[in-house]
N, CA, C and O atoms as a printed pandas DataFrame, in Angstrom:
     atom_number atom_name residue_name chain_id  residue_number  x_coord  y_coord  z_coord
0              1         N          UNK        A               1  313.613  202.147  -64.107
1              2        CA          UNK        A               1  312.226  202.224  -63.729
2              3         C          UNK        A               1  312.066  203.329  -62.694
3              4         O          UNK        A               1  312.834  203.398  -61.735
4              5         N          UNK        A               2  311.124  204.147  -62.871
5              6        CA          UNK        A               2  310.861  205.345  -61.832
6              7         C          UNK        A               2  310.030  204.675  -60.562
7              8         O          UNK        A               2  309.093  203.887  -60.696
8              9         N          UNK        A               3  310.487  205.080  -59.488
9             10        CA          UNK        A               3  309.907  205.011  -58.159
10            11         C          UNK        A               3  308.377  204.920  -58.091
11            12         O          UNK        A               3  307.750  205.977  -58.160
12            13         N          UNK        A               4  307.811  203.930  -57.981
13            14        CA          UNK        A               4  306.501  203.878  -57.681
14            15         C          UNK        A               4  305.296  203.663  -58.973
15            16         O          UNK        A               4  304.080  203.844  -59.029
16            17         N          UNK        A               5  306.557  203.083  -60.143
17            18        CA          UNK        A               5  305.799  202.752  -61.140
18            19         C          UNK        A               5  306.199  201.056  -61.589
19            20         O          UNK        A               5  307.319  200.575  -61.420
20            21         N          UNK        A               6  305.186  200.413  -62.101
21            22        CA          UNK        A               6  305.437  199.351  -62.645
22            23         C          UNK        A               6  305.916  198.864  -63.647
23            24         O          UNK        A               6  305.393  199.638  -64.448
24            25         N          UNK        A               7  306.449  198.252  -64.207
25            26        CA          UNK        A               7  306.890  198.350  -65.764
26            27         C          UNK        A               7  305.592  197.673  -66.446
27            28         O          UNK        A               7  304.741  196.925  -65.966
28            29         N          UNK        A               8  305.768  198.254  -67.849
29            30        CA          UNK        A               8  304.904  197.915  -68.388
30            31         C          UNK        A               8  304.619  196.146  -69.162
31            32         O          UNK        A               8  305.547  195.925  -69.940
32            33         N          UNK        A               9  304.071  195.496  -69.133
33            34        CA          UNK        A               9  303.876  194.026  -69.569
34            35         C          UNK        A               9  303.205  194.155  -70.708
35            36         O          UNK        A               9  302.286  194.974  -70.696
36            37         N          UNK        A              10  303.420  193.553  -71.716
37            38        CA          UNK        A              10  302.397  193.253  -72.783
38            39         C          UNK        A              10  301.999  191.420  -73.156
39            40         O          UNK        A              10  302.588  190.392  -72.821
40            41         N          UNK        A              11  301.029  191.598  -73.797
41            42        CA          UNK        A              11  300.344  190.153  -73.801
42            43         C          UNK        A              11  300.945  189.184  -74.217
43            44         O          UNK        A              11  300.657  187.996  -74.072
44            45         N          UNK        A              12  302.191  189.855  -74.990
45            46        CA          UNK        A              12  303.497  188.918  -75.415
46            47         C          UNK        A              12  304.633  188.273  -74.358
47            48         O          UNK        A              12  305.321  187.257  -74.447
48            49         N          UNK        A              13  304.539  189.219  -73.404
49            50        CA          UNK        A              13  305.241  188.858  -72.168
50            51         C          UNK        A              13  304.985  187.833  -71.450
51            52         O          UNK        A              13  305.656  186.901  -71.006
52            53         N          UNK        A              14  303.385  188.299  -71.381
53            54        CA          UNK        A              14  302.570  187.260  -71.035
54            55         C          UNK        A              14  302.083  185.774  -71.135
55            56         O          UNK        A              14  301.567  184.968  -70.360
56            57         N          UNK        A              15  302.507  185.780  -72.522
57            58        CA          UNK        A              15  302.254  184.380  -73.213
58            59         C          UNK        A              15  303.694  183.542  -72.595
59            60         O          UNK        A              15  303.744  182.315  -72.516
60            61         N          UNK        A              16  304.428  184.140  -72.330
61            62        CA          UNK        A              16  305.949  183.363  -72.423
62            63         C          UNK        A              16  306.440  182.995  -71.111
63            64         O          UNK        A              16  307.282  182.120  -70.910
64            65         N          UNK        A              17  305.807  183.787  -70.123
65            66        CA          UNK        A              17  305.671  183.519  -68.649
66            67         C          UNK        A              17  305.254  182.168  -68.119
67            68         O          UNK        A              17  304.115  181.930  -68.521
68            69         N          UNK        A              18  305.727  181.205  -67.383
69            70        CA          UNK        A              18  304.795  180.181  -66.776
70            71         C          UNK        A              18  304.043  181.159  -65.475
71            72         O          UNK        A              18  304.090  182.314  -65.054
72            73         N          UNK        A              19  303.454  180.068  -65.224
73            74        CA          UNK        A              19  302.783  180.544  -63.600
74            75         C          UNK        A              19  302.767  179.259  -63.101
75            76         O          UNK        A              19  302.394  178.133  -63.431
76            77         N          UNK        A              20  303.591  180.135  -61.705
77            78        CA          UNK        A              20  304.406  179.573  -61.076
78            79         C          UNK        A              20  303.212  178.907  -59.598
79            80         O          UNK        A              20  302.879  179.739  -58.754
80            81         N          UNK        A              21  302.654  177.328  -59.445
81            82        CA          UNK        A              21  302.056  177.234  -57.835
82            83         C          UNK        A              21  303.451  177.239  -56.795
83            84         O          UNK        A              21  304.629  176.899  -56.912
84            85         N          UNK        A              22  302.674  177.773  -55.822
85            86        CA          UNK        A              22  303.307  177.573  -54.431
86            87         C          UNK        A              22  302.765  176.698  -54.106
87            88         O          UNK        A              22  301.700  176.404  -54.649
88            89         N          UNK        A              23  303.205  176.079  -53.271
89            90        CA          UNK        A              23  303.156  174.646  -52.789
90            91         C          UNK        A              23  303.272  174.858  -51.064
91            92         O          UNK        A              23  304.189  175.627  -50.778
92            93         N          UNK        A              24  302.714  174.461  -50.183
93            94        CA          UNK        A              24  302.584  174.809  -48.523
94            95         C          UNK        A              24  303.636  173.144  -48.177
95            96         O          UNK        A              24  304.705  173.132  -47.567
96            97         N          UNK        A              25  302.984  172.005  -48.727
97            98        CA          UNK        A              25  303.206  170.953  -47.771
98            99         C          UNK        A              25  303.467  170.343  -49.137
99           100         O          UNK        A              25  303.062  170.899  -50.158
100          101         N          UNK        A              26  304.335  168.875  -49.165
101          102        CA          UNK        A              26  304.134  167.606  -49.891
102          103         C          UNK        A              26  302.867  166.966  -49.140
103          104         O          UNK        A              26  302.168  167.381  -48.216
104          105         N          UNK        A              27  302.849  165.680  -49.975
105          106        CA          UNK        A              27  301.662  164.468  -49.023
106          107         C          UNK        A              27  302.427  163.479  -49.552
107          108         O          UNK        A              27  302.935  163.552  -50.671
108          109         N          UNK        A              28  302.569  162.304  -48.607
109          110        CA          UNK        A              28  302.887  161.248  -48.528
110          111         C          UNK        A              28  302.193  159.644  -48.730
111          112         O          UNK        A              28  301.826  159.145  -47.666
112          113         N          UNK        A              29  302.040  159.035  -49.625
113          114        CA          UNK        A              29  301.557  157.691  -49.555
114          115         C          UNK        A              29  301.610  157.453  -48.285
115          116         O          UNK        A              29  302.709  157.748  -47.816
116          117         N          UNK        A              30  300.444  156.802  -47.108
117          118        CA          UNK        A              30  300.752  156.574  -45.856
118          119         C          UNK        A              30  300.800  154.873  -45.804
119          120         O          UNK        A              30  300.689  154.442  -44.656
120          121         N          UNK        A              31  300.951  153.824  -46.879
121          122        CA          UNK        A              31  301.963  152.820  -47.089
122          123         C          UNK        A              31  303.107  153.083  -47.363
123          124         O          UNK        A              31  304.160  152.907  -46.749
124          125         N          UNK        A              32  302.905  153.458  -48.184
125          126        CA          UNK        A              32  304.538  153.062  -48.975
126          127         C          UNK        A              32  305.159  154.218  -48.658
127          128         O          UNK        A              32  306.337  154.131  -49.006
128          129         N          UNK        A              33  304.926  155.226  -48.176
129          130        CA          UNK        A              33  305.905  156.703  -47.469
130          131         C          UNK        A              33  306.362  157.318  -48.676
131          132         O          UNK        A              33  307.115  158.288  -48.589
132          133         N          UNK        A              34  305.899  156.752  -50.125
133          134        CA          UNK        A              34  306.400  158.271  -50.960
134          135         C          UNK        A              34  305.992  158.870  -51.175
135          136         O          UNK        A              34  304.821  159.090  -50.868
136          137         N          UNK        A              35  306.740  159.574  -51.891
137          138        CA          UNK        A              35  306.006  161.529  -52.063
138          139         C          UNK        A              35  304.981  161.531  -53.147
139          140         O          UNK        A              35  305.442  161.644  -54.283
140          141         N          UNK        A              36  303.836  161.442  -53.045
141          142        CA          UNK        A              36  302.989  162.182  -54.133
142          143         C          UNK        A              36  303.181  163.096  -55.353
143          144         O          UNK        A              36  304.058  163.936  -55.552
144          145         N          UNK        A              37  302.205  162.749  -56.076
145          146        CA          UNK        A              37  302.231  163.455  -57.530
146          147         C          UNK        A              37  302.274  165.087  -57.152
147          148         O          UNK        A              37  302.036  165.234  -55.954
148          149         N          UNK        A              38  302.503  166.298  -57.820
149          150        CA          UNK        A              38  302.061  167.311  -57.244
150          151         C          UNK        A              38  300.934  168.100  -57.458
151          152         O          UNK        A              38  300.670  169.302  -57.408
152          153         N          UNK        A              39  300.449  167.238  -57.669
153          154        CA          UNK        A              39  298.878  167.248  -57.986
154          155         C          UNK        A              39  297.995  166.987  -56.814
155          156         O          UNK        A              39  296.825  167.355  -56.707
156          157         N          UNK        A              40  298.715  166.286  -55.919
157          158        CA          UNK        A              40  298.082  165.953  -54.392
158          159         C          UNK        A              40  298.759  166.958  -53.407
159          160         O          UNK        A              40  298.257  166.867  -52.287
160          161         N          UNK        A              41  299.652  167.796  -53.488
161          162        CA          UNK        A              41  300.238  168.415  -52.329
162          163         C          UNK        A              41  299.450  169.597  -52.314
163          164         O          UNK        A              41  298.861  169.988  -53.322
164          165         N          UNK        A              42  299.414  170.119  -51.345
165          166        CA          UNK        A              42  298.712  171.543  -50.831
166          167         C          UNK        A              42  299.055  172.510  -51.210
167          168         O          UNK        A              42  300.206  172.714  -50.822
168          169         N          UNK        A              43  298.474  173.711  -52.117
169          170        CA          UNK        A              43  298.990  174.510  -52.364
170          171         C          UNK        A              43  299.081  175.582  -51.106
171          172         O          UNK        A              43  298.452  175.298  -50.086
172          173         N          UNK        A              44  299.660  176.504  -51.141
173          174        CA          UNK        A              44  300.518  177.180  -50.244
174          175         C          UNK        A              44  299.303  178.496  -49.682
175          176         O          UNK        A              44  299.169  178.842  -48.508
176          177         N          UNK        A              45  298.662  178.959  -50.660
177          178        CA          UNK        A              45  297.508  179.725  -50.206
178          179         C          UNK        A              45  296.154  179.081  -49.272
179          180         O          UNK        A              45  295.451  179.474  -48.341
180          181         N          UNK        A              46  296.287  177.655  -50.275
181          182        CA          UNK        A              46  295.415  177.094  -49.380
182          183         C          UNK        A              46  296.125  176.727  -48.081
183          184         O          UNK        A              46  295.393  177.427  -47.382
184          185         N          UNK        A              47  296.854  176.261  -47.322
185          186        CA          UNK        A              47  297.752  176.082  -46.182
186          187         C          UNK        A              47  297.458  177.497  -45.617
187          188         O          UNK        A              47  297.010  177.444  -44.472
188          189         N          UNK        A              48  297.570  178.525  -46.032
189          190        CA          UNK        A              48  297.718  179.585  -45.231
190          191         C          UNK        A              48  296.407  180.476  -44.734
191          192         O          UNK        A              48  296.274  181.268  -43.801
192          193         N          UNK        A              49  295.312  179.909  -45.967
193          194        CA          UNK        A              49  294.019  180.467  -45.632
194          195         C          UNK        A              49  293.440  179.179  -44.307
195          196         O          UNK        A              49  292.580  179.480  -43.480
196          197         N          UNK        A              50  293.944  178.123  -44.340
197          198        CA          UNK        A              50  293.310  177.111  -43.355
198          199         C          UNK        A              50  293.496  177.946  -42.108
199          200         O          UNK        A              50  292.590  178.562  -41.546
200          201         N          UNK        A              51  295.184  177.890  -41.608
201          202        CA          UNK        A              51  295.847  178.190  -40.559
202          203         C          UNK        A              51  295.099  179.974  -40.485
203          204         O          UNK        A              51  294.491  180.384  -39.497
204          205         N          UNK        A              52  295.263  180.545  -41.360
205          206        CA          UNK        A              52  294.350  181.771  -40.637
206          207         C          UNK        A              52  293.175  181.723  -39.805
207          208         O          UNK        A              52  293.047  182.386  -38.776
208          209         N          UNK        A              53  291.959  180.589  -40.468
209          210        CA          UNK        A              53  291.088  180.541  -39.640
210          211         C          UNK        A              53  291.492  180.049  -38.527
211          212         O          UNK        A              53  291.325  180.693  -37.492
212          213         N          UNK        A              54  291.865  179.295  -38.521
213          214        CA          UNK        A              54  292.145  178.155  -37.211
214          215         C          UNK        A              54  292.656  179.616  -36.230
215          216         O          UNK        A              54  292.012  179.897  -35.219
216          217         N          UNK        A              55  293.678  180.338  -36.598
217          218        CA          UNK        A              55  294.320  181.177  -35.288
218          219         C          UNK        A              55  293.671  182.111  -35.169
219          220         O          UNK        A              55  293.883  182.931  -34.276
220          221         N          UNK        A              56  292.391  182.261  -36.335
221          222        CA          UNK        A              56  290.932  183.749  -35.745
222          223         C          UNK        A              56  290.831  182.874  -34.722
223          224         O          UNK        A              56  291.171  183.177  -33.578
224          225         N          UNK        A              57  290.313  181.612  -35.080
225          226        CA          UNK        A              57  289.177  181.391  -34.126
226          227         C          UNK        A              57  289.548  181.182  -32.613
227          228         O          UNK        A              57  288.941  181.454  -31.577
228          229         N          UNK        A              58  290.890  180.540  -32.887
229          230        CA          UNK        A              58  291.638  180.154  -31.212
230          231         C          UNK        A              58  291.702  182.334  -30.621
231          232         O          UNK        A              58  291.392  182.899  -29.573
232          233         N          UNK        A              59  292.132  182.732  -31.660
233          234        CA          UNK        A              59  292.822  184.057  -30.715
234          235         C          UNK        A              59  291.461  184.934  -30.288
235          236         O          UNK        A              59  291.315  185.744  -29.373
236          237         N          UNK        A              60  290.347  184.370  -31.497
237          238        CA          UNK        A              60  289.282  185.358  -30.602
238          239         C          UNK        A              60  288.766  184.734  -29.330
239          240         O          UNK        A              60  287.731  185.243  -28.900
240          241         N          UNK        A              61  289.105  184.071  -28.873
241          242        CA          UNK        A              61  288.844  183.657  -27.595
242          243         C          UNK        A              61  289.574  184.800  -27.057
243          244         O          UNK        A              61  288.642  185.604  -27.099
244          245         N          UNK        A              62  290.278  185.282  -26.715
245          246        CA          UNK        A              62  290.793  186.482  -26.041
246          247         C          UNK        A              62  291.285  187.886  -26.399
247          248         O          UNK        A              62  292.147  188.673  -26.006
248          249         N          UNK        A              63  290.165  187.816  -27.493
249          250        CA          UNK        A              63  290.137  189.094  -28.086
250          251         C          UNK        A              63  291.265  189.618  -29.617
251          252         O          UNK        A              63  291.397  190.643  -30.286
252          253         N          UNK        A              64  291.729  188.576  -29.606
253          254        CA          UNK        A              64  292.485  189.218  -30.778
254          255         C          UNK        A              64  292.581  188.451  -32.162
255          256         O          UNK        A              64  293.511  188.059  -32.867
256          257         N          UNK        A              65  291.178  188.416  -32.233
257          258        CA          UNK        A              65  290.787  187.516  -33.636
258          259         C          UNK        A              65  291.717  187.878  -34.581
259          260         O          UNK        A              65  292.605  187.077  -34.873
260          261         N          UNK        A              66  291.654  189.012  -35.134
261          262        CA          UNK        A              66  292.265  189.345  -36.192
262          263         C          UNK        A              66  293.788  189.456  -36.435
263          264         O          UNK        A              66  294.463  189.439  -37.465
264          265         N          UNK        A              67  294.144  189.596  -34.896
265          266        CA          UNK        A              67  295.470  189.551  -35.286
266          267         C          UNK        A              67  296.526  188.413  -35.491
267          268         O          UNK        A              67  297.701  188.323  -35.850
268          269         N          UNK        A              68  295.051  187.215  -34.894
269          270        CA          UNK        A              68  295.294  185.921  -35.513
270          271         C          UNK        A              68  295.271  185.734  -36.453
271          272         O          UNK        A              68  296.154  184.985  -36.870
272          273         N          UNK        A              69  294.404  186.195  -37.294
273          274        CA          UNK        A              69  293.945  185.567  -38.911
274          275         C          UNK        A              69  295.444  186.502  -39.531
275          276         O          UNK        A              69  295.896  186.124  -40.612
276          277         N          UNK        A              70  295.959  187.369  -39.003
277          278        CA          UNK        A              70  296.998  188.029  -39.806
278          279         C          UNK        A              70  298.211  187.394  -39.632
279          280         O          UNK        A              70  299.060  187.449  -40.522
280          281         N          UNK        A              71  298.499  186.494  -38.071
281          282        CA          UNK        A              71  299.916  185.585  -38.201
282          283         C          UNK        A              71  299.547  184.519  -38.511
283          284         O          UNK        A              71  300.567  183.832  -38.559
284          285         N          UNK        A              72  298.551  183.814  -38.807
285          286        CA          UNK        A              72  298.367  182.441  -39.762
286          287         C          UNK        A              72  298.269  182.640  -40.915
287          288         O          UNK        A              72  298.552  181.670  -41.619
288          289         N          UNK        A              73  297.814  184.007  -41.680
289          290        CA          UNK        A              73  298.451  184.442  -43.125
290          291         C          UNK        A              73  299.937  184.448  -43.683
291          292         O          UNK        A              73  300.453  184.312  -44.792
292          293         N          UNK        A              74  300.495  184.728  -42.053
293          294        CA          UNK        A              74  301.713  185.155  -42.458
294          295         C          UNK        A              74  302.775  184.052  -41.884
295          296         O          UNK        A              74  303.987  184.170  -42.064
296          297         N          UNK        A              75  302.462  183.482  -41.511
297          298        CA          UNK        A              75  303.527  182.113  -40.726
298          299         C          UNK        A              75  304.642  181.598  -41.386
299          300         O          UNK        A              75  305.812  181.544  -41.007
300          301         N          UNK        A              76  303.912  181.077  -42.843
301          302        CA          UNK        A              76  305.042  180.563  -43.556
302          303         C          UNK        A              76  305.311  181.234  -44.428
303          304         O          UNK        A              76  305.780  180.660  -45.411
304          305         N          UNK        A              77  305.130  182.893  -44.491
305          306        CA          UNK        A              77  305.628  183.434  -46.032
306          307         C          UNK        A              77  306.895  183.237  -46.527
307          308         O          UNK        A              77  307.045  183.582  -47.698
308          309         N          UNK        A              78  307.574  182.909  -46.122
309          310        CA          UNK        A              78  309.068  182.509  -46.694
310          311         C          UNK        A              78  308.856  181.111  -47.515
311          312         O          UNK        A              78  309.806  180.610  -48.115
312          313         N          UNK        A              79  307.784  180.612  -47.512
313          314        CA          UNK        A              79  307.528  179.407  -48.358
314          315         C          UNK        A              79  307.462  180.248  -50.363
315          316         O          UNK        A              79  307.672  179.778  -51.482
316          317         N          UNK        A              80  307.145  181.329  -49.948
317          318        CA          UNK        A              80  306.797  181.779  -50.906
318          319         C          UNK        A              80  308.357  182.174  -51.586
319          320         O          UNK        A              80  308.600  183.347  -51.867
320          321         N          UNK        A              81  309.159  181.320  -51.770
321          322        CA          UNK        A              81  310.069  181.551  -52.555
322          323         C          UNK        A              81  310.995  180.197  -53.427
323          324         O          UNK        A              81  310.825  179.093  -52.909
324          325         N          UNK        A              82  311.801  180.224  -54.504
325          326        CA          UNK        A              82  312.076  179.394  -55.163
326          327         C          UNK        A              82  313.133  178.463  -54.390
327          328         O          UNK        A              82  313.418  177.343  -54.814
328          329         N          UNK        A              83  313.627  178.946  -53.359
329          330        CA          UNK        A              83  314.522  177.850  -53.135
330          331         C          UNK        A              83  313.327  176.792  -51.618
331          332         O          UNK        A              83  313.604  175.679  -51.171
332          333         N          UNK        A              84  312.388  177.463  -51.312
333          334        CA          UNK        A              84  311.726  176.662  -50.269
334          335         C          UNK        A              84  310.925  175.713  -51.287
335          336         O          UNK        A              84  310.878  174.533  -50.939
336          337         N          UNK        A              85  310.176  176.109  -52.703
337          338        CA          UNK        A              85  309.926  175.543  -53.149
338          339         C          UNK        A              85  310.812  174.051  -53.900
339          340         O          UNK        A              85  310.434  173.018  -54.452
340          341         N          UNK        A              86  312.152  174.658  -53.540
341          342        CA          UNK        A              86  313.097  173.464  -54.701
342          343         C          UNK        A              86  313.073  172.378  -53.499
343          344         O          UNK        A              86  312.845  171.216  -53.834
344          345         N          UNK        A              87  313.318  172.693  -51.943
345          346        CA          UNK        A              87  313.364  171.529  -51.336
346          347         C          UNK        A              87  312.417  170.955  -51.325
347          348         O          UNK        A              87  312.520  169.728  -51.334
348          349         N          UNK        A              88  311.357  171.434  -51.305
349          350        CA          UNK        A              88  309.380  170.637  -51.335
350          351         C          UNK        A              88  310.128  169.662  -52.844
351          352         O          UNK        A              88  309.607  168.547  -52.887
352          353         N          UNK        A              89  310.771  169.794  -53.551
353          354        CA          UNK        A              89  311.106  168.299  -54.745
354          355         C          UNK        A              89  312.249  168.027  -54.755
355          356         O          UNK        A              89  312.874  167.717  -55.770
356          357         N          UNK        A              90  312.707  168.101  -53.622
357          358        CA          UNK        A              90  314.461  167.081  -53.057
358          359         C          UNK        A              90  315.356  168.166  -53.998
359          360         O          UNK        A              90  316.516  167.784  -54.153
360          361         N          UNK        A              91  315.176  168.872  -54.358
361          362        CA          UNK        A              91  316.631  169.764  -55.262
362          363         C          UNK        A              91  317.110  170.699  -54.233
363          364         O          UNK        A              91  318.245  170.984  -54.616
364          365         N          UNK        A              92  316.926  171.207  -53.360
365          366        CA          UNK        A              92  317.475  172.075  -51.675
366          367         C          UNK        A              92  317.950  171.373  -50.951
367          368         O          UNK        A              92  317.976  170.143  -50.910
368          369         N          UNK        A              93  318.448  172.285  -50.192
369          370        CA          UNK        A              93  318.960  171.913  -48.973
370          371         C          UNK        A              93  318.695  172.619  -47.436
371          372         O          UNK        A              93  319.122  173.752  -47.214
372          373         N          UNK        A              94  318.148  172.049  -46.671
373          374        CA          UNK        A              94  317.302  172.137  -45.560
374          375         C          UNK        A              94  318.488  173.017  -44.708
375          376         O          UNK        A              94  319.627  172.629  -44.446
376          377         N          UNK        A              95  317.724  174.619  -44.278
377          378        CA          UNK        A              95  318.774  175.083  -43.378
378          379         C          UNK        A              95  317.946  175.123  -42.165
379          380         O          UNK        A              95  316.740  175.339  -42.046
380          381         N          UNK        A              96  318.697  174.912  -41.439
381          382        CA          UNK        A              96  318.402  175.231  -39.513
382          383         C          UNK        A              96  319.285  176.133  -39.455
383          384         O          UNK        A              96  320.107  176.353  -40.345
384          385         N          UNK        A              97  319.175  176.828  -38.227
385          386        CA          UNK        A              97  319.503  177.883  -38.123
386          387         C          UNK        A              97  319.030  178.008  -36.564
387          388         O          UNK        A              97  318.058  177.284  -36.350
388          389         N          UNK        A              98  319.462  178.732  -35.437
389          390        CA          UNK        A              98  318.893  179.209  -33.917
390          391         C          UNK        A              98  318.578  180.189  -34.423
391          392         O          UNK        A              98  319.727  180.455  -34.775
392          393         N          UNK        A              99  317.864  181.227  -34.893
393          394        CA          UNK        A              99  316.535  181.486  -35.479
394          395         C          UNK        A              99  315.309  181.204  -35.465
395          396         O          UNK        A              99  314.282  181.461  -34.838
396          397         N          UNK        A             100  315.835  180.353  -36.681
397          398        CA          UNK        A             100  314.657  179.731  -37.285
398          399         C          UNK        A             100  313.990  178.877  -36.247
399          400         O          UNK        A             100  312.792  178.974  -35.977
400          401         N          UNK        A             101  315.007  177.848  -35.548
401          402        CA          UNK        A             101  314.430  177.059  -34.396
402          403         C          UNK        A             101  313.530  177.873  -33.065
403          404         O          UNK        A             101  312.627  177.300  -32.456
404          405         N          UNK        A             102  313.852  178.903  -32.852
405          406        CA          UNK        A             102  313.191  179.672  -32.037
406          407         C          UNK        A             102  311.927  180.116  -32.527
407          408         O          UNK        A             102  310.937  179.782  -31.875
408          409         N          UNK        A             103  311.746  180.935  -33.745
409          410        CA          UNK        A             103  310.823  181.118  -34.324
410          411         C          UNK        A             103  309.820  180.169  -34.491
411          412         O          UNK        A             103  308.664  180.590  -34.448
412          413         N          UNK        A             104  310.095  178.410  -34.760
413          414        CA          UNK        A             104  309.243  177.881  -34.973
414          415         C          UNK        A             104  308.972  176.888  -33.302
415          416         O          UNK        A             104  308.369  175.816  -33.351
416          417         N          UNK        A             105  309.392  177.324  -32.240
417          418        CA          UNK        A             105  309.330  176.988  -30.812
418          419         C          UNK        A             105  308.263  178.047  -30.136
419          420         O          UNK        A             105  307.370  177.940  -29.295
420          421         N          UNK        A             106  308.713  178.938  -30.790
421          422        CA          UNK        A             106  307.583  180.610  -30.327
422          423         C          UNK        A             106  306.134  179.881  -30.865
423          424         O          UNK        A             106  305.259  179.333  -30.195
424          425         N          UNK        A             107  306.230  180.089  -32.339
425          426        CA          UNK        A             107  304.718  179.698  -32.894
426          427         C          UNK        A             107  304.009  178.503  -32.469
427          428         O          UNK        A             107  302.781  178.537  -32.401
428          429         N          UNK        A             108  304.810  177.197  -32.106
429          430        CA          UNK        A             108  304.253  175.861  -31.603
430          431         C          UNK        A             108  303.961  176.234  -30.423
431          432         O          UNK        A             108  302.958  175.661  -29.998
432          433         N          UNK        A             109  304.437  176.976  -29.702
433          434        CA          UNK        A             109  303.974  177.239  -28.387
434          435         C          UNK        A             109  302.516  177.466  -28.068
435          436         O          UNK        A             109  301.730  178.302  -28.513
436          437         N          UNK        A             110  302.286  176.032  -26.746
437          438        CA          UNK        A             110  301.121  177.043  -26.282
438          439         C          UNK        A             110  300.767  176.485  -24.979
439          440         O          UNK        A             110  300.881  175.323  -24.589
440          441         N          UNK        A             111  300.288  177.579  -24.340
441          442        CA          UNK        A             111  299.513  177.526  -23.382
442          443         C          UNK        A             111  298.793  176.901  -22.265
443          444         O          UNK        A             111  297.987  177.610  -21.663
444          445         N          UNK        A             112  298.980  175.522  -21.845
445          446        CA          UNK        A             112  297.998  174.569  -21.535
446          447         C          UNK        A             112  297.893  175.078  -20.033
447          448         O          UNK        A             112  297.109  174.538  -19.251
């Protein structure tokens, strides 16, 4: 494939493709604690368009609306892949990492 071109798809390709949801969160029966159909869990765009607003609206309080709405777009993009998706249905395996734990200590962080 040449630099800066796409390959070409045809409608046959197309037909044979699934399409694939991302998924943000499971949901939980809040009796019985199991996991829902996936028909009830959040898809992953929607999760990420919520959290954008939410961090316009907190960051324009001090001026940096937008660059809120751009790290609540971007928070969980690593969801956007097949093995984050396999643990969202018990087939993964959950990594920690001092990283990752920092990263998600940075973002919970706040302010009071």
């Amino acid at each position: 494939m040449q630099r800066g071109k796409w390959p070409s798809v045809s409608g046959k390709d197309l037909e044979r493709r699934e399409i694939m949801l991302y998924y943000g969160h499971t949901k939980e029966d809040l009796k019985t604690k199991q996991t829902l159909p996936k028909g009830e869990w959040q898809l992953l765009k929607s999760h990420l368009e919520n959290v954008a607003y939410l961090a316009e609206e907190r960051a324009a309080k001090f001026g940096a609306g937008k660059l809120g709405r751009i790290e609540g777009l971007a928070h969980d993009i690593g969801k956007y892949s097949i093995e984050f998706q396999q643990l969202l249905e018990g087939l993964g395996e959950r990594l920690i990492t001092p990283l990752l734990t920092l990263r998600s200590f940075i973002i919970n962080f706040r302010i009071t």
